[in-house]
Structures are given as structure tokens and as C-alpha cells.
C-alpha positions in Angstrom: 0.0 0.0 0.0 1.6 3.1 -1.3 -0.5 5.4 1.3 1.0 3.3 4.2 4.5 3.3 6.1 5.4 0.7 8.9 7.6 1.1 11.5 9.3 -1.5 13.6 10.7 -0.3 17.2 13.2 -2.5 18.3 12.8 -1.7 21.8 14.8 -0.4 24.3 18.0 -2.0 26.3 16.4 -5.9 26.5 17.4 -5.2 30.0 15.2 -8.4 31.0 16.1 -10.3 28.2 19.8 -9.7 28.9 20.4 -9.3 25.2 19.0 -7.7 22.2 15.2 -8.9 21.4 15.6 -8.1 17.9 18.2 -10.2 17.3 17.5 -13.3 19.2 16.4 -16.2 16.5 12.6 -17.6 16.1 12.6 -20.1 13.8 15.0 -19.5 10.8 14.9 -15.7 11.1 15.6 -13.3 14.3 12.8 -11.5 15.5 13.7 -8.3 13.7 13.4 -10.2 9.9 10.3 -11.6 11.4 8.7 -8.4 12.2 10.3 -7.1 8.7 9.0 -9.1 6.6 5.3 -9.4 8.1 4.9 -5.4 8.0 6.0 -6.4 4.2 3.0 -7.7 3.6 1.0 -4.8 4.4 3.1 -1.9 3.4 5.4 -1.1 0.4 7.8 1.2 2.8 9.0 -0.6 6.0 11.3 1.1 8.2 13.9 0.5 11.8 12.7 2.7 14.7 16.0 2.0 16.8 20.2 2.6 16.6 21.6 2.9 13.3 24.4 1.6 14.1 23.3 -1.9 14.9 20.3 -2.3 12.8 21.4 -0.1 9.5 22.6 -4.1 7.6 18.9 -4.4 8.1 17.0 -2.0 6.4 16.1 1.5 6.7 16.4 2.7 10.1 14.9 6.0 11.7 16.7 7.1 15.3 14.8 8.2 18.5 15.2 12.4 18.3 14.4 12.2 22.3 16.9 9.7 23.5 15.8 7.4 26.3 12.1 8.1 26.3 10.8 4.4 25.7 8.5 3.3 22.8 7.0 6.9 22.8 10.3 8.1 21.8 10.5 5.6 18.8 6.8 6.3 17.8 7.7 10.2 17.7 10.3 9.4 16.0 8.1 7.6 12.8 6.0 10.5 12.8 8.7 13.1 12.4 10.4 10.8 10.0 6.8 10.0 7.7 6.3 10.8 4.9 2.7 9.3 4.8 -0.5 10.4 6.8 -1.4 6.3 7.9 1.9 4.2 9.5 1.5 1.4 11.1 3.7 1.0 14.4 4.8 -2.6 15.2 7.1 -3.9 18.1 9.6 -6.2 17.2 9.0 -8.5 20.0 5.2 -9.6 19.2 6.5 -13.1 16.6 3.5 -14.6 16.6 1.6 -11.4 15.0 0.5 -11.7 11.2 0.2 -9.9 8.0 -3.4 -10.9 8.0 -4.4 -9.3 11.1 -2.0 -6.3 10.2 -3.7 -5.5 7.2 -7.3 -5.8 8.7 -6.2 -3.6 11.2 -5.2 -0.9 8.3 -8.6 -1.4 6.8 -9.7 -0.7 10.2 -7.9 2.6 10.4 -8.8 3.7 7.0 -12.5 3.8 7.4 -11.7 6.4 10.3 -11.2 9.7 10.7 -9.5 8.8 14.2 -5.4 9.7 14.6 -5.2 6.7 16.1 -6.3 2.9 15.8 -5.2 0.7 18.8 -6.8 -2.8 19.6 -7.4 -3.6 23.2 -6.6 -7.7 23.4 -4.8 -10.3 26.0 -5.7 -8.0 29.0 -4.6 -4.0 27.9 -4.3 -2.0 24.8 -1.5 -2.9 22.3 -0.1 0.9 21.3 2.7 -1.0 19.7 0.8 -2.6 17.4 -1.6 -0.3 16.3 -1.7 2.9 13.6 -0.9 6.1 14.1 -1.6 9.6 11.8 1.2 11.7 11.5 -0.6 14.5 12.7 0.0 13.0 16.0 3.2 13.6 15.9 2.9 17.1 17.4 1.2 15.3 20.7 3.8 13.0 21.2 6.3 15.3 20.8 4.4 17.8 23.9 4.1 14.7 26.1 7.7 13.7 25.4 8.8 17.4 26.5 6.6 17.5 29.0 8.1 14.1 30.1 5.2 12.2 30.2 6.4 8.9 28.3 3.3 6.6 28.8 2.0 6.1 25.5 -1.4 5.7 26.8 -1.6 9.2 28.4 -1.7 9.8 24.3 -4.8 8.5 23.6 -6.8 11.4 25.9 -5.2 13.8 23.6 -6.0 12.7 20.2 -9.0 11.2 18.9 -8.5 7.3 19.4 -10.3 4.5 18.3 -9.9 1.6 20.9 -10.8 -2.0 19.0 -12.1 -4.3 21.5 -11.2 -7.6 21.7 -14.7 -8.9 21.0 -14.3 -7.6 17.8 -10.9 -8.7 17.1 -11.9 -12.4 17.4 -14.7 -11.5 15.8 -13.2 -10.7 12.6 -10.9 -14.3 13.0 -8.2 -13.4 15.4 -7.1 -15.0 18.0 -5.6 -12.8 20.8 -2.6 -14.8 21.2 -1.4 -12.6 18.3 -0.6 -10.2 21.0 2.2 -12.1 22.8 5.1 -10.6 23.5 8.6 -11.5 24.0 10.1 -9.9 27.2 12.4 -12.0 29.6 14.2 -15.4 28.7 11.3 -17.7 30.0 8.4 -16.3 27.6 11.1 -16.4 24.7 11.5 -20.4 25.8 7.7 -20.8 25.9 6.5 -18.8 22.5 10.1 -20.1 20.7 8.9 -22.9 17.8 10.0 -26.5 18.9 
């Protein structure tokens, strides 16, 4: 979709995991080309929300402008660096999420008018895997000077559309899809066999 730009954010330090998320392997890929190539299938223009030094081998990479800030840092960061009003924002960490859902979450977003699309499944919202208008941009950036990093506090300042779970398996999805990789023991228990 040429009206579309995804963004993976590789996350912070892994300070649970002890080493870096993205590059741990799941299967025959690390979780970084598994995140790549699903946001692949739904948009032309795929970008790296993280260091450039470490990820640049991998593809296009945009850096945090506000340094140390958490994900709201790296989703500021997509919006400054956009060139396109929809982007879909997707944490690198999530391997069991699919192109599928991805894309019926786009279709979601573009029949609204709403800055911001994010599903509420397995027990919270999911602002890491959800879309974003790059008019929001100039909120995150207030919040982030402001110091207010919880990407939730967002939401009550731009029009959001929260996607309940209900409808979410409604439409076929299951929300294990949601599952995210943090410390060594859920990477052991979502790893394939």
C-alpha cells in the first residue's frame, strides 16, 4: 500500500532479556526479519525505529530524536520521520503477529477519521501494534517534552479509536497474536519447537 509506512521499534535496552530482542532467533529468522517481513505484507515502505548503528545491515532505520524516552520516543520518532499520513507502528517483539491481522487492522484505520487505531486484546491496549496519523506527531512530541512517556496518556489527547477484543476475534483473530517477548522464559515458551 503506497499510502502506508510501517515502523518496527526495536525496543529499548532488553534489560530483561539480557540481550537484544531483535536479534535473538525464532525459527529461521531473528525476531527483527520476522517483524520485517510481516509489516512487508501490508506496506510497500518498511522502516527500523531503533540505533543505526546496529540495525542499519537491516534495512532503513529511523533514530529516536528524544533519546531514552521508551517506545513513545521511537513512535515520535516515525511521525517526524513520515512521509505518509497512515503508519503502522509494530514492536519487534510480538512473533507470533501476522500480516493478516495487520492489514485488517489498516482497513480498520482507513475507514476512520481517528489519529489513532489501537486494539485492546490479551488484558490491555496494544499501542505497539496499532496505527498512528502523522498529525500525532505534534502530541507525542508535547508529552515527550513534558516528560510524560506513557503512550497511553496519548490517547486522551488525540481522537483514538480503541478496537475491543470482542471484535478482534470476531473478525478471526485469536488474541494470542498479542504475545510478547520480554524475559528469557516467555522467549522459551513462544520459541517454535
Amino acid at each position: 500500500m503506497d499510502d502506508l509506512t510501517a515502523f518496527i521499534l526495536t525496543g529499548g535496552h532488553s534489560s530483561r532479556m539480557g540481550s537484544d530482542k531483535a536479534l535473538l532467533p525464532f525459527g529461521t529468522q531473528t525476531l527483527l526479519q520476522r517483524a520485517l517481513e510481516t509489516a512487508s505484507g501490508v506496506a510497500h515502505r518498511v522502516r527500523i525505529v531503533g540505533p543505526a548503528d546496529r540495525y542499519r545491515p537491516f534495512g532503513n532505520v529511523v533514530e529516536d530524536i528524544y533519546q531514552g524516552c521508551g517506545p513513545l520516543g521511537g513512535i515520535h520518532a516515525a511521525l517526524t520521520a513520515t512521509r505518509t499520513d497512515l503508519n503502522l507502528i509494530l514492536s519487534v517483539d510480538m512473533p507470533l503477529m501476522s500480516a493478516e491481522f495487520l492489514d485488517w487492522l489498516v482497513q480498520q484505520a482507513k475507514a476512520s477519521e481517528h489519529m489513532v487505531v489501537v486494539p485492546h486484546a490479551a488484558g490491555g491496549l496494544q499501542p505497539l501494534c496499532a496505527t498512528y496519523r502523522r498529525g500525532a506527531a505534534a502530541a507525542a512530541e508535547q508529552a515527550l517534552k513534558a516528560g510524560d512517556f506513557k503512550i497511553n496518556h496519548l490517547f486522551s489527547r488525540v481522537a483514538t479509536r480503541i478496537i475491543a477484543e470482542q471484535e478482534i476475534m470476531a473478525a478471526g483473530f485469536t488474541p494470542d497474536i498479542f504475545r510478547n517477548i520480554n524475559t528469557p522464559e516467555e522467549y522459551e515458551r513462544c520459541r517454535p519447537a
